[in-house]
C-alpha positions as CSV (number, residue, x, y, z in Angstrom):
1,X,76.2,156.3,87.2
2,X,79.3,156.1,89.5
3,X,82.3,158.6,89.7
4,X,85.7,157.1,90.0
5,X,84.2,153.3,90.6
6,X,87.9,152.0,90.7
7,X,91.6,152.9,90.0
8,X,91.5,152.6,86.2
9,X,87.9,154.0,85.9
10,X,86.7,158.0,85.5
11,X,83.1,156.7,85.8
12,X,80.5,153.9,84.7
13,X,77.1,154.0,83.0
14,X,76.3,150.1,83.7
15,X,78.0,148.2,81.3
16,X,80.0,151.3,79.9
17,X,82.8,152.7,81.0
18,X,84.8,155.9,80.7
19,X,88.6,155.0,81.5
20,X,91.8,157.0,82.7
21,X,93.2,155.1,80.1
22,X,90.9,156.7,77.0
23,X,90.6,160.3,78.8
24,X,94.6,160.7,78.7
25,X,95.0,159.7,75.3
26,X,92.6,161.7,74.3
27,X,93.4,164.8,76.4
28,X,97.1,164.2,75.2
29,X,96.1,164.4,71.6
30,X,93.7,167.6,71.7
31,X,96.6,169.5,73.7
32,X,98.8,169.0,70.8
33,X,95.9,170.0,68.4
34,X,95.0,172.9,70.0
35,X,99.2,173.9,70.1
36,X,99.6,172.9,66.5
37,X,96.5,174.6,65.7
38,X,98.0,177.8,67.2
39,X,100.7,177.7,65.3
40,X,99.5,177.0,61.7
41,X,97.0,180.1,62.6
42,X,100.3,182.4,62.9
43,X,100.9,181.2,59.7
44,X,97.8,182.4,57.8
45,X,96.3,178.5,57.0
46,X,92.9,178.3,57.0
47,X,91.5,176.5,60.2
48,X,89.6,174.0,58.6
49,X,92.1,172.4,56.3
50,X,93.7,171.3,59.2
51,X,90.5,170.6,61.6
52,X,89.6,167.8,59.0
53,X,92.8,166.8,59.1
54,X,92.8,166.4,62.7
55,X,89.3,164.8,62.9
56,X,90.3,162.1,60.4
57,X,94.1,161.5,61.6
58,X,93.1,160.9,65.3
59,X,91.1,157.5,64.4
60,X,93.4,156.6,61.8
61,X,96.3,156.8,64.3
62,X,94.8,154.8,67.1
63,X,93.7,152.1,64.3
64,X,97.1,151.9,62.9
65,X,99.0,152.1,66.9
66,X,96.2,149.0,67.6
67,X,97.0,147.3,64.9
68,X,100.8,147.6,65.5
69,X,100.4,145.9,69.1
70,X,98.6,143.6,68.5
71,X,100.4,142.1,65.4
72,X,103.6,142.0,68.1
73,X,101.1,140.4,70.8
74,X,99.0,138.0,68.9
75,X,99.4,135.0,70.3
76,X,97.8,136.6,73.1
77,X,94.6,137.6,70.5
78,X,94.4,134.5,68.4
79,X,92.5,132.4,70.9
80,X,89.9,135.3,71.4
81,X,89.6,137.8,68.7
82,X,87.5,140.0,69.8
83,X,89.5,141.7,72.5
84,X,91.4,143.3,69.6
85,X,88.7,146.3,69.6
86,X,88.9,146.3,73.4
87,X,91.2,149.1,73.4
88,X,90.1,150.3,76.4
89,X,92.2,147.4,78.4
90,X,95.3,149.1,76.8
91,X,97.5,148.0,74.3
92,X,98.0,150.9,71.9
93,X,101.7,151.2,70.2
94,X,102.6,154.9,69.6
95,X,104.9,153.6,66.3
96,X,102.0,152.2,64.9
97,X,99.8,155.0,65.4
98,X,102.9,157.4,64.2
99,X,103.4,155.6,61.2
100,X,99.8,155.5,60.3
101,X,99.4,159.3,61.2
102,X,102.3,160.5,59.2
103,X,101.2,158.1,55.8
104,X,97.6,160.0,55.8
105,X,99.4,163.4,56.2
106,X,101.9,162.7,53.1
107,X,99.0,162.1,51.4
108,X,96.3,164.2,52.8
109,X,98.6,167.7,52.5
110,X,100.1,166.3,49.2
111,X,96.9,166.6,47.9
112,X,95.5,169.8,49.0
113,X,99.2,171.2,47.9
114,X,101.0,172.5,51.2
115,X,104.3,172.3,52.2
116,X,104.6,168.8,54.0
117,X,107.8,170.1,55.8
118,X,106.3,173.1,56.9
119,X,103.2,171.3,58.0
120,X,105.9,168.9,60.0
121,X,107.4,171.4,61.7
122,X,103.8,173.2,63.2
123,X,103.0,169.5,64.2
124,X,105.9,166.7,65.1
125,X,106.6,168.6,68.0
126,X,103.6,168.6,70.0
127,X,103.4,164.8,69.3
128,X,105.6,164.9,72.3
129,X,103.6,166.7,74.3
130,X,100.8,163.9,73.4
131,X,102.6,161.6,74.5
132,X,103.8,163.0,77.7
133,X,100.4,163.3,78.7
134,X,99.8,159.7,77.3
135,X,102.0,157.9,79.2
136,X,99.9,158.7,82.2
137,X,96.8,156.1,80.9
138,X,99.8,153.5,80.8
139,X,100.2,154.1,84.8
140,X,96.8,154.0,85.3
141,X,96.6,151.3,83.2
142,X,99.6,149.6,85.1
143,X,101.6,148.7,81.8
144,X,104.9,150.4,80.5
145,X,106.7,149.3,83.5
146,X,110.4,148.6,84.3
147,X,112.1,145.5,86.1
148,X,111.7,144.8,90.1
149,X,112.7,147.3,92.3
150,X,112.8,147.4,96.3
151,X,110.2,149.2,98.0
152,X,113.0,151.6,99.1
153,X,113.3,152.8,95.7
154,X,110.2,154.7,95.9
155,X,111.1,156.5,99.3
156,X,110.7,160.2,97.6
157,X,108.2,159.3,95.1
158,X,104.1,160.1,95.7
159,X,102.1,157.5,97.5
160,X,99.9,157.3,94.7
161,X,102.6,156.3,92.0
162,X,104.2,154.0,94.3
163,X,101.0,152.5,95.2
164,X,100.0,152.0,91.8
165,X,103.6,150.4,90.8
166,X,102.7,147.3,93.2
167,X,102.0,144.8,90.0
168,X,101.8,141.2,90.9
169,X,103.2,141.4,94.2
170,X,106.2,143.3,93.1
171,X,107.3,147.2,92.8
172,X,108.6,148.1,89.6
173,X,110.2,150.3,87.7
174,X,108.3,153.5,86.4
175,X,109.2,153.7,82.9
176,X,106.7,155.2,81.9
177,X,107.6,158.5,84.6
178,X,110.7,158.3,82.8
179,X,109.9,158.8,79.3
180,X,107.1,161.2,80.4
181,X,109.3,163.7,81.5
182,X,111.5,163.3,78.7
183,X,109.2,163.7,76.0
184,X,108.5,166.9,78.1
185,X,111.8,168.0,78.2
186,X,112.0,167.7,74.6
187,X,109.3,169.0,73.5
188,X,110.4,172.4,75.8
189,X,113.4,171.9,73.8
190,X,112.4,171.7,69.9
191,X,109.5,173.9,70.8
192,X,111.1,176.7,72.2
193,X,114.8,176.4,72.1
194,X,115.6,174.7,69.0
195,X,112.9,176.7,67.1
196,X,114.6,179.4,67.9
197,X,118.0,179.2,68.3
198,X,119.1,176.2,65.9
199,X,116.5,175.4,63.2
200,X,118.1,176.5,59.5
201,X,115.5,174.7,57.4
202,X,112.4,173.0,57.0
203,X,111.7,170.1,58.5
204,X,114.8,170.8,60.7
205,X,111.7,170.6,64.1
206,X,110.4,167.1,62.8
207,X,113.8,165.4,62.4
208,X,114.6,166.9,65.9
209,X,111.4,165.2,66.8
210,X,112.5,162.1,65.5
211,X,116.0,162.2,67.0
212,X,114.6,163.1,70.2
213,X,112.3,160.3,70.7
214,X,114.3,157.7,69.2
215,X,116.7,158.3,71.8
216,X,114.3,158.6,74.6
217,X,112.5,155.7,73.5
218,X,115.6,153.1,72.8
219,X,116.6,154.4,76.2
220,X,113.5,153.5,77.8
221,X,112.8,150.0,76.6
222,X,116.2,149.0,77.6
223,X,114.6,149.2,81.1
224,X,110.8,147.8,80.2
225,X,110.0,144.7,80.5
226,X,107.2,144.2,78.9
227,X,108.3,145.5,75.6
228,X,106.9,144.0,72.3
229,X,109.3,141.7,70.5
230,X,110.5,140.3,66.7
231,X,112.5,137.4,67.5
232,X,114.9,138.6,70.2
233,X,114.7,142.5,68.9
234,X,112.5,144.9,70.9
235,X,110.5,146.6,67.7
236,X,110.6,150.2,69.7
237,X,114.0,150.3,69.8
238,X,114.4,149.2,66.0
239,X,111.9,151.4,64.9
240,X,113.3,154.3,67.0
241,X,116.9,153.7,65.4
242,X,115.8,153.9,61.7
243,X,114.0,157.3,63.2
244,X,117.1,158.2,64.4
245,X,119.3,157.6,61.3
246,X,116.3,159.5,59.2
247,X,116.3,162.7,61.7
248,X,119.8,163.0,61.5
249,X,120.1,162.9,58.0
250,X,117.3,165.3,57.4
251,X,119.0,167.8,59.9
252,X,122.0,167.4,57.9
253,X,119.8,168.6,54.6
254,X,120.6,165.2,53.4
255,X,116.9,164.4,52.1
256,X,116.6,167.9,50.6
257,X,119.3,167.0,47.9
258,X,118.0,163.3,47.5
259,X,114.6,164.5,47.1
260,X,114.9,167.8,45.6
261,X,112.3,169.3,43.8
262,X,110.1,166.7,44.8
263,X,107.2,166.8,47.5
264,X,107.6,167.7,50.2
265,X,111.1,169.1,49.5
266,X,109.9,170.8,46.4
267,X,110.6,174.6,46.1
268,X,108.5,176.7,44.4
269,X,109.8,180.6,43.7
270,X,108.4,183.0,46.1
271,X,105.4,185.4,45.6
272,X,106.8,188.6,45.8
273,X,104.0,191.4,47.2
274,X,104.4,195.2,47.4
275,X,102.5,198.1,49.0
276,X,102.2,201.1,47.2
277,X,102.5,204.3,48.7
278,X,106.2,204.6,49.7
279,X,107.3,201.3,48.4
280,X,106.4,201.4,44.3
281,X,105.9,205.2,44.7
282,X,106.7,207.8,46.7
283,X,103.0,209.6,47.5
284,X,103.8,211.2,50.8
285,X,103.8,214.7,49.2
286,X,100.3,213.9,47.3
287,X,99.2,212.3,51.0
288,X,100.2,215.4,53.1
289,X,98.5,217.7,50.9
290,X,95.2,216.0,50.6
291,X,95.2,216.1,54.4
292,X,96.2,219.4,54.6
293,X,92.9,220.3,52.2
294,X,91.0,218.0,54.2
295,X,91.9,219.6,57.7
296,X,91.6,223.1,55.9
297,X,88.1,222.5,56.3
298,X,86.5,220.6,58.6
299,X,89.2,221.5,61.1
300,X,90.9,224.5,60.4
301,X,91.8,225.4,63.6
302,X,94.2,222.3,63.6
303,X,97.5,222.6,62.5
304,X,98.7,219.4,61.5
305,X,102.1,218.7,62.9
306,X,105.1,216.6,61.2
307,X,104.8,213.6,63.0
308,X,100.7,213.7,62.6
309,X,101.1,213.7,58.8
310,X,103.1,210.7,59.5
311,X,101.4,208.7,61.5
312,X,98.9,208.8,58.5
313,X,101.2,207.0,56.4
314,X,99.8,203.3,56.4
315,X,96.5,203.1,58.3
316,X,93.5,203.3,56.2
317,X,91.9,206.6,55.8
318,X,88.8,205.6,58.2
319,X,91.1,205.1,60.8
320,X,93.2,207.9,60.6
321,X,89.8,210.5,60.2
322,X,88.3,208.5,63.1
323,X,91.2,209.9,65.0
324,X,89.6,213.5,64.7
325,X,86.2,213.5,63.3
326,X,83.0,211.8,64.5
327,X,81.7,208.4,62.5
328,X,79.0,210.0,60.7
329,X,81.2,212.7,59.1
330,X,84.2,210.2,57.8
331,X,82.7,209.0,54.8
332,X,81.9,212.8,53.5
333,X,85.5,213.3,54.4
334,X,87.4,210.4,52.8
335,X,85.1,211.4,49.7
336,X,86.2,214.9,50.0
337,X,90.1,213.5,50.4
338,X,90.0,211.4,47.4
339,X,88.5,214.4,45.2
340,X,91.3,216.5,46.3
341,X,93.9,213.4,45.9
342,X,92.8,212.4,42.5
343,X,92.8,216.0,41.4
344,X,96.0,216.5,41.9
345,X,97.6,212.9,41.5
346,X,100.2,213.4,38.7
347,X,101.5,216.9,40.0
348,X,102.6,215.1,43.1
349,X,102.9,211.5,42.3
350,X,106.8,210.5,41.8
351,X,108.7,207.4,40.7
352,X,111.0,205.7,43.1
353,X,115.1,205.1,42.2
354,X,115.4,201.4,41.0
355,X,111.8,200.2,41.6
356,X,111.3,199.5,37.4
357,X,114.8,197.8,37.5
358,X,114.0,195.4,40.4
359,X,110.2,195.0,38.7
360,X,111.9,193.9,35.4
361,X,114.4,191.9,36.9
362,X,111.8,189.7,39.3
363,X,109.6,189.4,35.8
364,X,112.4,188.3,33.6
365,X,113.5,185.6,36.9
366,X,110.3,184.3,36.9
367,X,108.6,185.6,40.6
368,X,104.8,185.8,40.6
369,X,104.3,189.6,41.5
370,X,101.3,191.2,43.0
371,X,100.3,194.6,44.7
372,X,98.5,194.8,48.2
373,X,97.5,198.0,49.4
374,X,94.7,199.2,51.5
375,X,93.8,201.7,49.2
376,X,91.0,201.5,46.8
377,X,92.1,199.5,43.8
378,X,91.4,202.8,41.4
379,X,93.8,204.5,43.3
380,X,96.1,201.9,43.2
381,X,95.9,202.0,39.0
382,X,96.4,206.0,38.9
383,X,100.0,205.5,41.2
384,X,101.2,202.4,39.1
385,X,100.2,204.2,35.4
386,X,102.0,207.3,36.6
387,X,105.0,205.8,37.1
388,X,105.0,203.0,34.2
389,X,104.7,200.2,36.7
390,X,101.1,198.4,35.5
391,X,102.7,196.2,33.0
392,X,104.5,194.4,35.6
393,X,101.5,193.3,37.6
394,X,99.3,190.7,36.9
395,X,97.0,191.0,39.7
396,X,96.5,194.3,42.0
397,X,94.4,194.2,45.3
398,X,93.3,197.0,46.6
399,X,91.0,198.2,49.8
400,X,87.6,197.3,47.5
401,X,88.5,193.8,46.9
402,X,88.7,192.6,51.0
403,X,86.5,193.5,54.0
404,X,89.6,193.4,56.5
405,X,92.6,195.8,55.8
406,X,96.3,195.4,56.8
407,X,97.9,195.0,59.3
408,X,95.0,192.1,58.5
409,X,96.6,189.4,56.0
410,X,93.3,189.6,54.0
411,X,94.3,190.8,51.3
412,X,98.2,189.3,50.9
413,X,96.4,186.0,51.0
414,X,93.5,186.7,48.1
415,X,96.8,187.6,46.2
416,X,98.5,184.3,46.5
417,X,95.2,183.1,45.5
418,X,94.7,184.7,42.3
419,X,98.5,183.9,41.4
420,X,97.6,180.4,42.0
421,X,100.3,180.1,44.4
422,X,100.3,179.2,48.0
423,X,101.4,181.1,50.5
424,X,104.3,178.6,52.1
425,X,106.6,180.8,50.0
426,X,105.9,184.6,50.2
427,X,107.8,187.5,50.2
428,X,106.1,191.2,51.3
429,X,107.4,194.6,51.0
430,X,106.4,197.7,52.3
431,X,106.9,200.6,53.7
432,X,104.9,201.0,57.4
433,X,104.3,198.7,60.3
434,X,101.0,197.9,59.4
435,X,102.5,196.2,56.1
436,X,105.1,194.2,58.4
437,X,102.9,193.0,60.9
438,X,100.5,191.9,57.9
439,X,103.0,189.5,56.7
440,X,103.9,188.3,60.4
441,X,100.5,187.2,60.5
442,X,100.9,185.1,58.0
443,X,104.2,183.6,58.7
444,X,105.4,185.5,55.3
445,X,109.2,187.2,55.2
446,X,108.6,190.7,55.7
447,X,110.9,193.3,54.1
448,X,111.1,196.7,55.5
449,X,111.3,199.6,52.3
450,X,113.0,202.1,55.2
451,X,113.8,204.4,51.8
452,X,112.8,207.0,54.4
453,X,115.3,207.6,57.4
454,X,112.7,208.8,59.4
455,X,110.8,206.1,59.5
456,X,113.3,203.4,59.9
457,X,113.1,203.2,63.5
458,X,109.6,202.5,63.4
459,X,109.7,199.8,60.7
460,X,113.0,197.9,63.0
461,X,110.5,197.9,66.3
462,X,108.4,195.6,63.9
463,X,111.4,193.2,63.7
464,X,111.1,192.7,59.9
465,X,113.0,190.0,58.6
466,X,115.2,192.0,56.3
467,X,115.2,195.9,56.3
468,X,116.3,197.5,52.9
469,X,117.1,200.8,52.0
470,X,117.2,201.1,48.0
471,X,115.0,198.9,46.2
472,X,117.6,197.3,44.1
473,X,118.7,195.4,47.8
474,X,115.7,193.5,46.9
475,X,116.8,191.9,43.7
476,X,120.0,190.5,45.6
477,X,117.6,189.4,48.4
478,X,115.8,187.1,46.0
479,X,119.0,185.8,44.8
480,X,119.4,183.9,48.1
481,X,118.9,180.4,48.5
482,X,117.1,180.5,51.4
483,X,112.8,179.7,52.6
484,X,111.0,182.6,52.2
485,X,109.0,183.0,55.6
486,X,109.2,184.4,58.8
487,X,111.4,181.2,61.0
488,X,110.9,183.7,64.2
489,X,107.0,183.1,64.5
């Protein structure tokens, strides 16, 4: 075995070789994985959709950027065949492999039913952060280079790039430094900036990716020389203006109206999920009481304060008795809590203003409705026949149907599930931060139910995406044209 036998070579094995060339492309590709992997995480996908996803796309993309070169370079082929599958020498067209990549993806997330867009947007731009690190194999490689340039020109560049831009007795230009930083730039841009600070729609991150590019790229191959041609056309630059022209339109919503209703433009209405306690009903006074009875006696020389009874509005009750009583006793209390608490349910249980309005107006519009809660789903049924709400829900999950409570998405997932709806389009309102930061971690759009002014200030810390006061806010909320998920994350 040798290490580093020669420029363009990591290390040998005889007759095999591992090059510069393979390990950049390569390392390029599982950085923008790993990113886009990150981000589809945040937004409550299950890893391995997109893990076999990733594990077919990557051949597929550097079949279809191999066979994109070398129909532009095959008079070069013709007379030996062979070196078509010598991809190690280089040769790899990113077009091609984009083009391949993106065909699989209409159809691989077409058919496992996820918003393409969506999808787009956790993935287009880290293809520029690919193929910053990419263009690095074409230096090592010594292709994707510009015209002659003096040796002056490389007076405050590294030895090493310099050195390795001597090809056939000539410096030249390095293009491929060039679009390297640029793809950084941009993807620094869409990434962070435009994400941010620009975005208004799906998509709107993959048509900056394709605007971005396109104009990097035809900028670039204006100065390469060894570009691959059609006639007198370099292809790059064609291809990168009809990516142009298709980014542009898409940023302008253009495609949205052409393709409306239609994948991956189609629009389904949201899932609308609700907590209980404080959001469907008000069961503070039912809550303090029971803990009251419960403190009474195992801890009566605790007086529980305001903001303790409070802070016990959310958690789950193992957490909250954790706070005061050793792990073997909780189970006897929460027992001895839920006696109390079912006891007394209807003397204390009340109805909050407008929420059978807004239920009967989301049922009669058509929203798939569903209460999460991470109390017991018995529990659950006593609150919502109290107050005439069970009608209105088709499916209820409660603490007994997942192992991981909120501020866990668990639970607001298994509901999208049983409505046989995805969770591209969801819409989650409660009442505590646990319930906010639930839906965060699943990319959903979180609506704060600050009914209580008290705990308003709380709920705004979470940075929900719309804080409501009355209930009925919520049935002019879902008259909005508008995607229903968290843009922020």
């Amino acid at each position: 075995m040798k290490l580093f036998p020669d420029f363009k070579t990591v290390l040998s094995f005889g007759s095999i070789s591992v090059t510069w060339y393979a390990v950049f492309i390569l390392s390029g590709a599982v950085l923008a994985y790993v990113c886009s992997i990150k981000t589809l995480k945040k937004w409550g996908y299950q890893t391995k959709l997109f893990e076999d996803f990733f594990f077919y796309m990557l051949p597929i993309g550097i079949v279809g950027a191999r066979i994109y070169y070398c129909l532009f370079e095959w008079e070069f082929y013709v007379s030996d065949p062979i070196r078509v599958f010598y991809i190690w020498e280089g040769g790899l067209a990113i077009h091609g492999g984009l083009i391949a990549s993106i065909l699989f993806g209409l159809w691989y997330f077409s058919k496992h039913a996820v918003d393409g867009l969506r999808i787009m947007d956790a993935i287009f731009p880290n293809i520029l952060l690919a193929q910053a690190i990419g263009r690095w194999g074409n230096f090592m490689n010594q292709e994707a280079f510009g015209g002659v340039v003096s040796e002056a020109y490389y007076e405050h560049f590294p030895t090493f790039i310099k050195d390795q831009m001597y090809i056939s007795g000539e410096y030249r230009e390095p293009t491929f430094l060039y679009e390297s930083m640029a793809n950084l730039v941009g993807w620094v841009l869409i990434r962070f900036v435009y994400k941010r600070y620009g975005r208004k729609k799906r998509g709107d991150l993959a048509f900056a990716y394709l605007c971005w590019y396109g104009v990097v790229r035809i900028w670039i191959e204006s100065m390469r020389t060894d570009a691959l041609m059609l006639g007198s056309l370099k292809m790059a630059q064609v291809i990168s203006l009809i990516g142009i022209v298709i980014g542009v339109l898409g940023i302008l919503g253009v495609w949205n109206k052409v393709f409306k209703n239609k994948w991956p433009f189609q629009r389904q209405k949201p899932v609308v999920l609700f907590d209980l306690d404080g959001t469907l009903v008000d069961t503070k006074d039912l809550i303090y009481a029971s803990f009251r009875h419960v403190f009474k006696k195992y801890k009566p020389e605790h007086n529980l304060s305001e903001d303790e009874l409070a802070s016990f509005l959310g958690p789950t009750l193992k957490d909250s008795f954790l706070r005061y009583f050793k792990a073997d006793q909780v189970e006897e209390i929460i027992a001895y809590y839920r006696a109390h608490n079912h006891k007394y349910h209807n003397d204390y249980v009340k109805e909050i203003d407008g929420v059978k309005e807004t239920l009967q107006y989301l049922k009669d519009e058509g929203f798939p409705i569903a209460v999460v809660s991470n109390k017991v789903k018995h529990t659950i049924e006593m609150g919502l026949d109290k107050c005439g709400l069970t009608s209105y829900f088709d499916v209820i999950i409660g603490a007994d149907d997942f192992e991981k409570p909120k501020p866990n998405p668990e639970g607001l997932l298994m509901a999208c599930q049983k409505l046989y709806h995805n969770h591209d389009d969801v819409v989650y309102v409660g009442d505590s931060a646990s319930d906010i930061v639930a839906c965060k971690r699943m990319g959903a759009y979180s609506v704060a139910a600050a009914f209580d002014p008290k705990r308003e200030k709380k709920l705004a810390a979470e940075k929900p995406c719309k804080i409501i006061h009355n209930m009925r806010e919520l049935m002019d909320l879902m008259k909005e044209d508008r995607e229903w998920s968290d843009n922020m994350i």
